[in-house]
PDBQT receptor file of N, H, CA, C and O in Angstrom, charges set to zero:
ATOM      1  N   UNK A   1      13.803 -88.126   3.615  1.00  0.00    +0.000 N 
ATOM      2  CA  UNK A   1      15.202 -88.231   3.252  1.00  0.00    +0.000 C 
ATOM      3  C   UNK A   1      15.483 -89.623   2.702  1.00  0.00    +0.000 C 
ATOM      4  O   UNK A   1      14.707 -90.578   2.663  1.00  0.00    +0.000 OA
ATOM      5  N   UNK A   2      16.774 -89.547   2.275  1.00  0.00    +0.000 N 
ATOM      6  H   UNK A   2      17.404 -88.771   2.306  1.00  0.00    +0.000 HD
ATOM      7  CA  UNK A   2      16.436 -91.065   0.983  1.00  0.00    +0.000 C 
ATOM      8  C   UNK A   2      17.404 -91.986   2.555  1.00  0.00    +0.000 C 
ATOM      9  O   UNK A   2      18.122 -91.600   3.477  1.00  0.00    +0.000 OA
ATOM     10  N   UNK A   3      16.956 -93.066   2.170  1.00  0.00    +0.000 N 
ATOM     11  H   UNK A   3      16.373 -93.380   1.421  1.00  0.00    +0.000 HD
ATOM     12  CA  UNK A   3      18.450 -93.898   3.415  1.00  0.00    +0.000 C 
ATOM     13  C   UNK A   3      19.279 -94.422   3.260  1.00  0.00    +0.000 C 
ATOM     14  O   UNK A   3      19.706 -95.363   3.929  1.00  0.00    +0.000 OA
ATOM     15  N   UNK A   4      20.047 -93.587   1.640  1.00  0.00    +0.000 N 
ATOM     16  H   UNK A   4      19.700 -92.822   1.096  1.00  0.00    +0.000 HD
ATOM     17  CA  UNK A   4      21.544 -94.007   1.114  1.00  0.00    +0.000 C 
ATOM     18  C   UNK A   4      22.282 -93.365   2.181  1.00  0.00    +0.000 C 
ATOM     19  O   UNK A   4      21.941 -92.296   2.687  1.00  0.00    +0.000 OA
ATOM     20  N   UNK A   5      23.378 -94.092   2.538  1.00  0.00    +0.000 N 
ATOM     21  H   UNK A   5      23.655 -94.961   2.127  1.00  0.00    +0.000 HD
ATOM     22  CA  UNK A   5      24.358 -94.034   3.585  1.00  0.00    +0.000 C 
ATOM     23  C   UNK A   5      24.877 -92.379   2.946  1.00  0.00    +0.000 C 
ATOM     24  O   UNK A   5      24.743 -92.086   1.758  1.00  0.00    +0.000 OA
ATOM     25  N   UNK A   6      25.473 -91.424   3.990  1.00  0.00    +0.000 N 
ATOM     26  H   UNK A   6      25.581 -91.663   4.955  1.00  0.00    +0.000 HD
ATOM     27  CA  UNK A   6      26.285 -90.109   3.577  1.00  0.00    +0.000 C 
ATOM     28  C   UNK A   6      27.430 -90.222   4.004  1.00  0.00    +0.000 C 
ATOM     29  O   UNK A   6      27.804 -90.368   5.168  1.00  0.00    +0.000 OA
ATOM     30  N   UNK A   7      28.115 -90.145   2.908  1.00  0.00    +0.000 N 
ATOM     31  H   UNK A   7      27.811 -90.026   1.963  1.00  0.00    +0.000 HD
ATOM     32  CA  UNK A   7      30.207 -89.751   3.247  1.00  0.00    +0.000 C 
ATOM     33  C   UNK A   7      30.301 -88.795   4.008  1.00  0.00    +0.000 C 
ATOM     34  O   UNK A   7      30.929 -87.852   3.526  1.00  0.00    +0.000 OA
ATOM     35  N   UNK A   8      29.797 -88.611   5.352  1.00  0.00    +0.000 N 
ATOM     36  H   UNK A   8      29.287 -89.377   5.743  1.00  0.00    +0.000 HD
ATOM     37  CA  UNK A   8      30.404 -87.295   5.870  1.00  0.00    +0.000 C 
ATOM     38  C   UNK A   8      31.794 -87.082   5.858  1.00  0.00    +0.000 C 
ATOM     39  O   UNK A   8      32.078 -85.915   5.586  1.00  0.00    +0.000 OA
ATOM     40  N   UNK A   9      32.619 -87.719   6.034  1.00  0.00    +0.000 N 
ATOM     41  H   UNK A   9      32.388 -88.667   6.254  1.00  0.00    +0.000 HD
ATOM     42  CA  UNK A   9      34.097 -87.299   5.671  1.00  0.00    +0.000 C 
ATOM     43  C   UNK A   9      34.022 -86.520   4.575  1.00  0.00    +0.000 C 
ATOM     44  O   UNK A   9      34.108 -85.296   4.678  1.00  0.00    +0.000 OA
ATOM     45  N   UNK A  10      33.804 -87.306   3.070  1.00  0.00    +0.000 N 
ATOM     46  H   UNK A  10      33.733 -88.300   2.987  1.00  0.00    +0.000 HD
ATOM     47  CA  UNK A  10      34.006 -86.569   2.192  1.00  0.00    +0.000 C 
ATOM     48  C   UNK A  10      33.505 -85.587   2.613  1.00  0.00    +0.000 C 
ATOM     49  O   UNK A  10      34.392 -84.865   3.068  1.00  0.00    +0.000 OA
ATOM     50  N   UNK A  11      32.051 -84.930   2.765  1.00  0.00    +0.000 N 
ATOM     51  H   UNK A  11      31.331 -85.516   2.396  1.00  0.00    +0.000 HD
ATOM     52  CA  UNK A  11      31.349 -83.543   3.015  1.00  0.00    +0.000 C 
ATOM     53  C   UNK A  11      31.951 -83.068   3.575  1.00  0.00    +0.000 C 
ATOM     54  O   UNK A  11      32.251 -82.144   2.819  1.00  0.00    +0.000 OA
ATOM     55  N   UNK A  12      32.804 -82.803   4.988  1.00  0.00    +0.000 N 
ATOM     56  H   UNK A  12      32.561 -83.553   5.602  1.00  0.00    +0.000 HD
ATOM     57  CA  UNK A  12      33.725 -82.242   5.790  1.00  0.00    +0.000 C 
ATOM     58  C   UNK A  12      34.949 -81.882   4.930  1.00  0.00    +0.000 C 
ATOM     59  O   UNK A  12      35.499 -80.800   5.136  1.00  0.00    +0.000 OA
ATOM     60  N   UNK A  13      35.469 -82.810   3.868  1.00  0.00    +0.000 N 
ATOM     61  H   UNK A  13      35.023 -83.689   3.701  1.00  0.00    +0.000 HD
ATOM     62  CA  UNK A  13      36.640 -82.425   3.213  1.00  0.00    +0.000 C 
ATOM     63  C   UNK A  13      36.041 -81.352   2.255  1.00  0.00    +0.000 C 
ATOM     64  O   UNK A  13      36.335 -80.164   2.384  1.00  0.00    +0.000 OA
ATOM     65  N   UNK A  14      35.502 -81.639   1.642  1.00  0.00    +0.000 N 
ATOM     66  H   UNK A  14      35.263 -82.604   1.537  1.00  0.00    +0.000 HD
ATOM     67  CA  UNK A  14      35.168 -80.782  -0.064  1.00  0.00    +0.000 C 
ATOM     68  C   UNK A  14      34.807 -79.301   0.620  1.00  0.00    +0.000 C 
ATOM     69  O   UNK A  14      35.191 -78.202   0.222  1.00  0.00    +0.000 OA
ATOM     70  N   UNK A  15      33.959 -79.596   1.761  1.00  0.00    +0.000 N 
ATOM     71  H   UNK A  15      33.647 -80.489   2.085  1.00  0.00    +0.000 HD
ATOM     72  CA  UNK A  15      33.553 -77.828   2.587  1.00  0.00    +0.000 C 
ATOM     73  C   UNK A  15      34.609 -77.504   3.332  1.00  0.00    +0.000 C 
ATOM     74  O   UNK A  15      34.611 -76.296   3.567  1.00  0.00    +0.000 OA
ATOM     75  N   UNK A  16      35.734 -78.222   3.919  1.00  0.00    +0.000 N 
ATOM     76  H   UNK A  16      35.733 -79.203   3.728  1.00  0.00    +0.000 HD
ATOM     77  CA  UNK A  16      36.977 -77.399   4.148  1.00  0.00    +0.000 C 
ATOM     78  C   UNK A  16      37.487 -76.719   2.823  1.00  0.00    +0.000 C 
ATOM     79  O   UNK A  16      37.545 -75.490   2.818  1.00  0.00    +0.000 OA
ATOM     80  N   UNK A  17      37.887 -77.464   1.629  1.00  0.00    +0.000 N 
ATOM     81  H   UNK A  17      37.840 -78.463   1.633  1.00  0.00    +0.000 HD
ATOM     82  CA  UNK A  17      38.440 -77.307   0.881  1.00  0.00    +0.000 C 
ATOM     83  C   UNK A  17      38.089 -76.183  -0.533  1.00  0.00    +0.000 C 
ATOM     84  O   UNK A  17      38.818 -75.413  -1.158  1.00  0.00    +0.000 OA
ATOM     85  N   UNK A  18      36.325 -76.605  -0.674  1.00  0.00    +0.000 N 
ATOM     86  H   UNK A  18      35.733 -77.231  -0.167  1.00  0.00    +0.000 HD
ATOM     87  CA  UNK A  18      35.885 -76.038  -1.702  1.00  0.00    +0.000 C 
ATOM     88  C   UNK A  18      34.761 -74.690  -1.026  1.00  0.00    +0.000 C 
ATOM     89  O   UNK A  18      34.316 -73.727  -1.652  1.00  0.00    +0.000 OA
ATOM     90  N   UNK A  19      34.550 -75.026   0.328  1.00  0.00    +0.000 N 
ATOM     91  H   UNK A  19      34.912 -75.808   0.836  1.00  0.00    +0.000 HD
ATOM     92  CA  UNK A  19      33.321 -73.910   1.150  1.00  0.00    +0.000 C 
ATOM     93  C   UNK A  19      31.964 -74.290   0.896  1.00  0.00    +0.000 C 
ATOM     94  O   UNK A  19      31.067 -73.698   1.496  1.00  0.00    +0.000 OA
ATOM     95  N   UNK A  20      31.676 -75.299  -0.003  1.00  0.00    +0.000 N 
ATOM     96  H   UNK A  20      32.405 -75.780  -0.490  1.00  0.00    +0.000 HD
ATOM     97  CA  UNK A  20      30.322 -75.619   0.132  1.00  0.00    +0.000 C 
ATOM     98  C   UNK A  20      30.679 -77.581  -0.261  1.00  0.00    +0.000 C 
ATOM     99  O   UNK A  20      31.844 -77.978  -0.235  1.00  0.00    +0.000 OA
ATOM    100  N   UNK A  21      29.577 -78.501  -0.569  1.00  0.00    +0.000 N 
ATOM    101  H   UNK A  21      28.631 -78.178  -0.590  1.00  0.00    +0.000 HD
ATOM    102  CA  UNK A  21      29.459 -79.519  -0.553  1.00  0.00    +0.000 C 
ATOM    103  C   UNK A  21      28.232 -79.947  -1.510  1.00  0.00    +0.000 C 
ATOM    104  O   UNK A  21      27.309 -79.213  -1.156  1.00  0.00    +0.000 OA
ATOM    105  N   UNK A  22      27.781 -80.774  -2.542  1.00  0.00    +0.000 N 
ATOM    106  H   UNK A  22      28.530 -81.370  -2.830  1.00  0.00    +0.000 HD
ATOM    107  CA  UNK A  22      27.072 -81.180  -2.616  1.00  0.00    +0.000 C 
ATOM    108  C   UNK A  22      26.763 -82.974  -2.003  1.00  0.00    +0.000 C 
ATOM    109  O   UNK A  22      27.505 -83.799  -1.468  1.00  0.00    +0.000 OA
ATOM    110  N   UNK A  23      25.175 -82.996  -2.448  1.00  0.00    +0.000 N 
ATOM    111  H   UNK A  23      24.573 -82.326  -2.883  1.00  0.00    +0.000 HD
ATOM    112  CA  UNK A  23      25.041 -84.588  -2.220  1.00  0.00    +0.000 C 
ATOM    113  C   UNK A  23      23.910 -84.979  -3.002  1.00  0.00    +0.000 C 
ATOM    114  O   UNK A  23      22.866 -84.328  -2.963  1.00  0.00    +0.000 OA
ATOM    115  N   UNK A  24      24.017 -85.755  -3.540  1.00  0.00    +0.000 N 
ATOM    116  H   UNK A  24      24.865 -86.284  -3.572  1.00  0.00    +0.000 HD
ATOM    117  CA  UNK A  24      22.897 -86.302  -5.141  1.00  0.00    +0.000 C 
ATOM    118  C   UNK A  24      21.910 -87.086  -3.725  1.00  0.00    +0.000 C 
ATOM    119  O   UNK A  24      22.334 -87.476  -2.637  1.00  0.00    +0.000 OA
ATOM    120  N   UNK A  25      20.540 -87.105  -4.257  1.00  0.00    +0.000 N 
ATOM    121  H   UNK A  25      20.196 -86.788  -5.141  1.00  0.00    +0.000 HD
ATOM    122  CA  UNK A  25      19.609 -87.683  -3.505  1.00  0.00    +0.000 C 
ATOM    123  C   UNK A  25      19.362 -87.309  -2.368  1.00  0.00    +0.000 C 
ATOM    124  O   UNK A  25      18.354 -87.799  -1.858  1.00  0.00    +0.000 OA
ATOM    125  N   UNK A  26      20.188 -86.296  -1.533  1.00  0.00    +0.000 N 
ATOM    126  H   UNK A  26      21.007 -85.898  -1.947  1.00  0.00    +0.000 HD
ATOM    127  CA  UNK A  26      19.903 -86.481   0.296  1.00  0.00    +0.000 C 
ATOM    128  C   UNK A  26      17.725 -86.188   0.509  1.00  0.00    +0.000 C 
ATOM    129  O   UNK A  26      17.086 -86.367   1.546  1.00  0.00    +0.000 OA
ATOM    130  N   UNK A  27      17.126 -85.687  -0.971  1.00  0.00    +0.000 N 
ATOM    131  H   UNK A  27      17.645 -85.541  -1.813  1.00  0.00    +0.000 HD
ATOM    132  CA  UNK A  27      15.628 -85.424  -0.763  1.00  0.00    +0.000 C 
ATOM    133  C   UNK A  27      15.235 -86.273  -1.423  1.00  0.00    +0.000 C 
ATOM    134  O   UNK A  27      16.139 -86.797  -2.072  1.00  0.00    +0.000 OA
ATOM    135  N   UNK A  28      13.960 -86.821  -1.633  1.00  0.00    +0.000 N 
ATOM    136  H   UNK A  28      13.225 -86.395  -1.105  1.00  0.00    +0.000 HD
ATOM    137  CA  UNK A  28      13.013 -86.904  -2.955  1.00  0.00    +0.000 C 
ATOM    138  C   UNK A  28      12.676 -86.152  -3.791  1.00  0.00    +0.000 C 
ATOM    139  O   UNK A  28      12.856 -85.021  -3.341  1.00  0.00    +0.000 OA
ATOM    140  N   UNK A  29      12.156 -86.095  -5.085  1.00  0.00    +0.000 N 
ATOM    141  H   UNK A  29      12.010 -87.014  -5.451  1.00  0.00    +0.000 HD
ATOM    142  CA  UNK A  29      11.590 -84.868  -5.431  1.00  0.00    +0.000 C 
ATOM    143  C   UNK A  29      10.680 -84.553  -5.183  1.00  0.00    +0.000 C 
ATOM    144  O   UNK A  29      10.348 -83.426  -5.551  1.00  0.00    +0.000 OA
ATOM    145  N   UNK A  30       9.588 -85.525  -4.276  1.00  0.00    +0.000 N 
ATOM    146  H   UNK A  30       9.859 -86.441  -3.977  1.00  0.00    +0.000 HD
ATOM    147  CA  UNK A  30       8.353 -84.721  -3.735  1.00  0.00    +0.000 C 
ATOM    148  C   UNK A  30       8.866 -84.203  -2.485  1.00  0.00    +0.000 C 
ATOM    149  O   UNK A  30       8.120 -83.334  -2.036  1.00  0.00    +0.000 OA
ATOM    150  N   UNK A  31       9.752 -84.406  -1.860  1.00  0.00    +0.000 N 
ATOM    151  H   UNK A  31      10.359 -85.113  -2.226  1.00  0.00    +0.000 HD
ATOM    152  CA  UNK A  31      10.003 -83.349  -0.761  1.00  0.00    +0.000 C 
ATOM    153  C   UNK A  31      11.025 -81.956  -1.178  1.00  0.00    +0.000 C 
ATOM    154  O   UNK A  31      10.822 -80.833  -0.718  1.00  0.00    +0.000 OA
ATOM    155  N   UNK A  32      12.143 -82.297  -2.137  1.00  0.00    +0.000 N 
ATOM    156  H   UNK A  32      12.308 -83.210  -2.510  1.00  0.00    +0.000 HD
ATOM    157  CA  UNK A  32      12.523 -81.128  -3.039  1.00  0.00    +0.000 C 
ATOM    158  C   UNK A  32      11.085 -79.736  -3.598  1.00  0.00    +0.000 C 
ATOM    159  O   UNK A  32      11.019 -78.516  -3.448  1.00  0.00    +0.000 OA
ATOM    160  N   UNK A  33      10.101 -80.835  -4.292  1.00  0.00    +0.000 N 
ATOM    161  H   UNK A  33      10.154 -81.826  -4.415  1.00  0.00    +0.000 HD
ATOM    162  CA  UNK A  33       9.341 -79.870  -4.811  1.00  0.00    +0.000 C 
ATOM    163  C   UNK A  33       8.081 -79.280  -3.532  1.00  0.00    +0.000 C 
ATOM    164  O   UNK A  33       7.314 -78.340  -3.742  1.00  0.00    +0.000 OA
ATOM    165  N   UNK A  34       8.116 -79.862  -2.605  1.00  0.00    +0.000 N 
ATOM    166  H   UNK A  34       8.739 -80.625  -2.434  1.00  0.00    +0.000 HD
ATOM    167  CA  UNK A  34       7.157 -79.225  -1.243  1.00  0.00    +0.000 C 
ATOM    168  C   UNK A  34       8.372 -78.267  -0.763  1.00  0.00    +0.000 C 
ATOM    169  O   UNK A  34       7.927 -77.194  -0.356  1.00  0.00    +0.000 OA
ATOM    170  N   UNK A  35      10.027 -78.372  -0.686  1.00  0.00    +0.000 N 
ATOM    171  H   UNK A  35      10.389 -79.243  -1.017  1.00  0.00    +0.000 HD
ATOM    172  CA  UNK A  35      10.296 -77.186  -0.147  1.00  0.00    +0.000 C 
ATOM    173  C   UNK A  35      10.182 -75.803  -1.170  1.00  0.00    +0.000 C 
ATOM    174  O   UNK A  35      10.038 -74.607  -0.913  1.00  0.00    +0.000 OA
ATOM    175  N   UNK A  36      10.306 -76.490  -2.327  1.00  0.00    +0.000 N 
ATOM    176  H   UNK A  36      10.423 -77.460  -2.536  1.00  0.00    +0.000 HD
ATOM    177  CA  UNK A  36      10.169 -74.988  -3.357  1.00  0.00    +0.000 C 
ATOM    178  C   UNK A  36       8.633 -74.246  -3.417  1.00  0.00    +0.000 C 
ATOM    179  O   UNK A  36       8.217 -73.152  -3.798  1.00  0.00    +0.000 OA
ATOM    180  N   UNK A  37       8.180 -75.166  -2.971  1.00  0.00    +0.000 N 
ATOM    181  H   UNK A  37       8.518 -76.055  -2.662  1.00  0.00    +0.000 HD
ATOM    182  CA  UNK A  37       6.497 -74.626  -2.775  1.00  0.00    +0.000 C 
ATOM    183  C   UNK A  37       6.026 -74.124  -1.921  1.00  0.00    +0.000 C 
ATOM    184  O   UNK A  37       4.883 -73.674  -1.995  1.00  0.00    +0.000 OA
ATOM    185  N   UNK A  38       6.874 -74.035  -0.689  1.00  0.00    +0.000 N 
ATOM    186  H   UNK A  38       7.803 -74.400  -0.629  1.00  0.00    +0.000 HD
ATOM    187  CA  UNK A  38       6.851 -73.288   0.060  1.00  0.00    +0.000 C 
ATOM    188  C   UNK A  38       7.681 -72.002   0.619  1.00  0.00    +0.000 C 
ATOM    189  O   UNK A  38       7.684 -71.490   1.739  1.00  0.00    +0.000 OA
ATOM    190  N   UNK A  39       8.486 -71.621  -0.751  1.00  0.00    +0.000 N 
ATOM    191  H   UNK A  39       8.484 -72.038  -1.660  1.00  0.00    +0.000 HD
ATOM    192  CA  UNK A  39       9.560 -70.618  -0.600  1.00  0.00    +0.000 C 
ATOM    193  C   UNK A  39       9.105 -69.515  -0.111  1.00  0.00    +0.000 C 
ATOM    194  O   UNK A  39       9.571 -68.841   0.807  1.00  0.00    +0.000 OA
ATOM    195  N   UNK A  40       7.678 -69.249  -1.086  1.00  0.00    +0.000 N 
ATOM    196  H   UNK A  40       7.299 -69.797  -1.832  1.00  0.00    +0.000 HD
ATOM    197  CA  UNK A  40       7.229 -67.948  -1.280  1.00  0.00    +0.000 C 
ATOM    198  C   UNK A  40       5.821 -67.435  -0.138  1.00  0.00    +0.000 C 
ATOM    199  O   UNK A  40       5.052 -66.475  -0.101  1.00  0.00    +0.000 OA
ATOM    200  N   UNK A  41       6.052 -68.752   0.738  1.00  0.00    +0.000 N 
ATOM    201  H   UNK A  41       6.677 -69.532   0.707  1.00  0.00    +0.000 HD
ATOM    202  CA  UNK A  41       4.815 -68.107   1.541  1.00  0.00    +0.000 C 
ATOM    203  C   UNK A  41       5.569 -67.330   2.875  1.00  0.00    +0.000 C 
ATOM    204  O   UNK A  41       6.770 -67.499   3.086  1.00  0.00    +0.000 OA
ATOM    205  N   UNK A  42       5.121 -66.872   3.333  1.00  0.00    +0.000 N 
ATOM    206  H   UNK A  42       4.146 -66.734   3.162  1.00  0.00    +0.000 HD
ATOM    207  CA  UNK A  42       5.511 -65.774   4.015  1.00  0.00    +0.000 C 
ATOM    208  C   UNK A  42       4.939 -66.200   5.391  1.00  0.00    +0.000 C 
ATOM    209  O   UNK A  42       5.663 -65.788   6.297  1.00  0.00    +0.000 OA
ATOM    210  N   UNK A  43       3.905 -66.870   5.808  1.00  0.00    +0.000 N 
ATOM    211  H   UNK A  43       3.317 -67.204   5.071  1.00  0.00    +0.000 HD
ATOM    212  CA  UNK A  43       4.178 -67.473   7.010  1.00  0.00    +0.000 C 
ATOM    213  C   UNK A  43       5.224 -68.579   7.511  1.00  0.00    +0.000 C 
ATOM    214  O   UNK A  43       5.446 -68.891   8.681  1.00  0.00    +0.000 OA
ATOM    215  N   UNK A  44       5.716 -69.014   6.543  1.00  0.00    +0.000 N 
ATOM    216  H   UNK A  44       5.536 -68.761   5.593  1.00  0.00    +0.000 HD
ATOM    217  CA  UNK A  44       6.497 -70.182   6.504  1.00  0.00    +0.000 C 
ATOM    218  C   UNK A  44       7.716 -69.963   7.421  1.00  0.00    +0.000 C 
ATOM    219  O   UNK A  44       8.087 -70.817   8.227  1.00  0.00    +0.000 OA
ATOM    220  N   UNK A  45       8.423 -68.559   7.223  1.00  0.00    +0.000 N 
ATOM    221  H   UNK A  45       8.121 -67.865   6.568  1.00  0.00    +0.000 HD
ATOM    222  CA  UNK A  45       9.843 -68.264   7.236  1.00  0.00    +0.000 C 
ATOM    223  C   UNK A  45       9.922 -66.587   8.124  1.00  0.00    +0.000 C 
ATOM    224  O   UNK A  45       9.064 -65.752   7.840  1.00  0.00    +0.000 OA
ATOM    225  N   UNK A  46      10.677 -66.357   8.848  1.00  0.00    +0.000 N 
ATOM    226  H   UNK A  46      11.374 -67.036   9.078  1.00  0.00    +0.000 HD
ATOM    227  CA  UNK A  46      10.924 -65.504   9.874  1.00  0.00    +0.000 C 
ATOM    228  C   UNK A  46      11.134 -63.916   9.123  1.00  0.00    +0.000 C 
ATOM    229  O   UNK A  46      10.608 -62.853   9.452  1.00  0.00    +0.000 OA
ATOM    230  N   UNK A  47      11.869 -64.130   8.274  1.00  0.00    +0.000 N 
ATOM    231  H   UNK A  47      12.297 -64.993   8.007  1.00  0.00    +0.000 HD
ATOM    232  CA  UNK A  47      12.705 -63.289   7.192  1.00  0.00    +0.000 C 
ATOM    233  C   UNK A  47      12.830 -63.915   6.341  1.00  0.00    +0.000 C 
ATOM    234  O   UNK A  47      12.687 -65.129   6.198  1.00  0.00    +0.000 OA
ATOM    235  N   UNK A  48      13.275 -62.706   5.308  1.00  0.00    +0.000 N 
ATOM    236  H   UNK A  48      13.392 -61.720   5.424  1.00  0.00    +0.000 HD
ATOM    237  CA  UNK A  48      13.855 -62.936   3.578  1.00  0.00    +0.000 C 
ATOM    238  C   UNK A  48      14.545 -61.928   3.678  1.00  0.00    +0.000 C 
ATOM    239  O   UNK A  48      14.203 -60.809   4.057  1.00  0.00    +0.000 OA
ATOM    240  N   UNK A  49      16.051 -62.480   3.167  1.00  0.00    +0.000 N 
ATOM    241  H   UNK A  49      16.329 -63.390   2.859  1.00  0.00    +0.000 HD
ATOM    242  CA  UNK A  49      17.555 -61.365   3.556  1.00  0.00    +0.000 C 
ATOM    243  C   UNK A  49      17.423 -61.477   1.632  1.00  0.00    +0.000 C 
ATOM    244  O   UNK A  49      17.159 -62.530   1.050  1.00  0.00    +0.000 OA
ATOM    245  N   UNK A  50      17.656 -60.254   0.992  1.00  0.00    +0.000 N 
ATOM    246  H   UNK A  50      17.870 -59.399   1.464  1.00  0.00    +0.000 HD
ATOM    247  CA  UNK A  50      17.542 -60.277  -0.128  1.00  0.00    +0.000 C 
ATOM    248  C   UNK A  50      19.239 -59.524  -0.165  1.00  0.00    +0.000 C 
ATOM    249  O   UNK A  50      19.249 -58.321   0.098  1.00  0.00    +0.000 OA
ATOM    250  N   UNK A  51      20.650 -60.197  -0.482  1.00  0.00    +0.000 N 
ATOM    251  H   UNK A  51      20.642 -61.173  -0.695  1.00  0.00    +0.000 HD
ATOM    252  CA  UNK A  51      21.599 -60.243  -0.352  1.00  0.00    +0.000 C 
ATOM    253  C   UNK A  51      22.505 -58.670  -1.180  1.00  0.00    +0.000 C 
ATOM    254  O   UNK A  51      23.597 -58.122  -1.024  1.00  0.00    +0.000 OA
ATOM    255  N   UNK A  52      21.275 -58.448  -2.074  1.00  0.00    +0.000 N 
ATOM    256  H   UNK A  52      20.388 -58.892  -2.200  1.00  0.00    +0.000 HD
ATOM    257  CA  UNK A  52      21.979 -57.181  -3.256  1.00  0.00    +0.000 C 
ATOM    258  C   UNK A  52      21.845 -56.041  -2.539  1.00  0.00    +0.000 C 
ATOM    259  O   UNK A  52      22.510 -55.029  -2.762  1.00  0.00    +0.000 OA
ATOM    260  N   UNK A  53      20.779 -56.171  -1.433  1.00  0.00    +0.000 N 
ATOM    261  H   UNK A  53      20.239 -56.993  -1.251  1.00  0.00    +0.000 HD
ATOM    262  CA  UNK A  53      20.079 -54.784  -0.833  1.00  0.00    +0.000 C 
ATOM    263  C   UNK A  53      20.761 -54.682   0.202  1.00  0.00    +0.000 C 
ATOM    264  O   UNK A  53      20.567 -53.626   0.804  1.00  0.00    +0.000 OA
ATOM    265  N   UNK A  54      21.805 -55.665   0.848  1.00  0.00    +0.000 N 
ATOM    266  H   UNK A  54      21.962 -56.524   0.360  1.00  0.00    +0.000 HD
ATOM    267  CA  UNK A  54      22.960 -55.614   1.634  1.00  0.00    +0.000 C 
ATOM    268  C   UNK A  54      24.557 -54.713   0.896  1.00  0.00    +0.000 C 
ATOM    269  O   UNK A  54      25.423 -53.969   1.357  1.00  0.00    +0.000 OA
ATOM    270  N   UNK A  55      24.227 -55.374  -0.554  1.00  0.00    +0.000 N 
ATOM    271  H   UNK A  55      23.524 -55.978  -0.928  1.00  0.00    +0.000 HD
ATOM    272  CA  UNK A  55      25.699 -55.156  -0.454  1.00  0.00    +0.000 C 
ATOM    273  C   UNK A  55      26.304 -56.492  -0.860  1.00  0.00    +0.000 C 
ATOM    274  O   UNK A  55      27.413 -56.325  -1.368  1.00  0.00    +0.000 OA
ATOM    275  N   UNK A  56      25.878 -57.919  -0.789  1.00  0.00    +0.000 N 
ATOM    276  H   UNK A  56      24.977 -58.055  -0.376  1.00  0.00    +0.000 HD
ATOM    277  CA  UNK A  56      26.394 -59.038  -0.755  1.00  0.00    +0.000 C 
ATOM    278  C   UNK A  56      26.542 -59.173  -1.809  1.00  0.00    +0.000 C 
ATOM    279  O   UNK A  56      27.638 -59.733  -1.786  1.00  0.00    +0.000 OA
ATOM    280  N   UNK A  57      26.100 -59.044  -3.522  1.00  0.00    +0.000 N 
ATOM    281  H   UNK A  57      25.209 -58.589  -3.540  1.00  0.00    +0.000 HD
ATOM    282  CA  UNK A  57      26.038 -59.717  -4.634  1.00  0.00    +0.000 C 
ATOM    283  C   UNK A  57      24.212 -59.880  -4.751  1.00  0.00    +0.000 C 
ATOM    284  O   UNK A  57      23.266 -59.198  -4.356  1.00  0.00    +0.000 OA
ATOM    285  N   UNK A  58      24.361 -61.192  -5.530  1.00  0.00    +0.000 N 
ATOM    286  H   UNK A  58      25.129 -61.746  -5.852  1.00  0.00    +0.000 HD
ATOM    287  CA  UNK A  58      22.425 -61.360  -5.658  1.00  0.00    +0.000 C 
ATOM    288  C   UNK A  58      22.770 -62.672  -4.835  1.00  0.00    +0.000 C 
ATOM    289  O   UNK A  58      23.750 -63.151  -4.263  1.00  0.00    +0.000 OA
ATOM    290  N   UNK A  59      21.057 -63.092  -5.149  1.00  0.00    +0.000 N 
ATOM    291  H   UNK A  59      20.261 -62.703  -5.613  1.00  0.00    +0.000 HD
ATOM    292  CA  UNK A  59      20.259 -64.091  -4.815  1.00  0.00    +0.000 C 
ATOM    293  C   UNK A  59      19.842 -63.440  -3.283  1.00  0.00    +0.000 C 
ATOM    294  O   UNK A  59      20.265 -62.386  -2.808  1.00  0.00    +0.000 OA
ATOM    295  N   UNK A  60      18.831 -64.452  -2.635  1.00  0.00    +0.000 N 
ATOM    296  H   UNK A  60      18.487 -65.308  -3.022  1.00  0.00    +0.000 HD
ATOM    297  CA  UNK A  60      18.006 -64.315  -1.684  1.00  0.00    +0.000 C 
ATOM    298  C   UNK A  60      18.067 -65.991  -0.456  1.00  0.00    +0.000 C 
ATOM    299  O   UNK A  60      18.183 -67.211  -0.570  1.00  0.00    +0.000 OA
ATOM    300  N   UNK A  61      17.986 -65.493   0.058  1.00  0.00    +0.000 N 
ATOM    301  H   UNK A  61      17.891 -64.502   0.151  1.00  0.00    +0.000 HD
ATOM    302  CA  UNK A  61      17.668 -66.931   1.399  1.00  0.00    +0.000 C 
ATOM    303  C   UNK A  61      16.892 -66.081   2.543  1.00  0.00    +0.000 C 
ATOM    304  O   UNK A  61      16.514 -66.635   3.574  1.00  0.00    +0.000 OA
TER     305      UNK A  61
């Protein structure tokens, strides 16, 4: 994680206000690109809720 200080206030406001939050930097990109590299392995992760096959819209988590 990078050790620029985080506005949690702001984050608390914008996700009351907007429902989600971003934050520029909170990774590296070698730790950004080790979590995308590990999306697709299947020991990694408990489940994969694939959101359309609910009913939710798309995408996957």
């Amino acid at each position: 994680m990078t050790t620029d200080p985080i506005d949690w206030q702001q984050i608390e406001g914008t996700l009351n206000e907007d429902g989600f939050a971003c934050h520029q930097r909170m990774l590296s990109d070698q730790q950004c690109d080790a979590l995308t590299a590990g999306y697709e392995r299947e020991d990694a992760y408990r489940k994969r809720i694939v959101m359309q096959r609910h009913g939710y819209g798309r995408g996957e988590y």
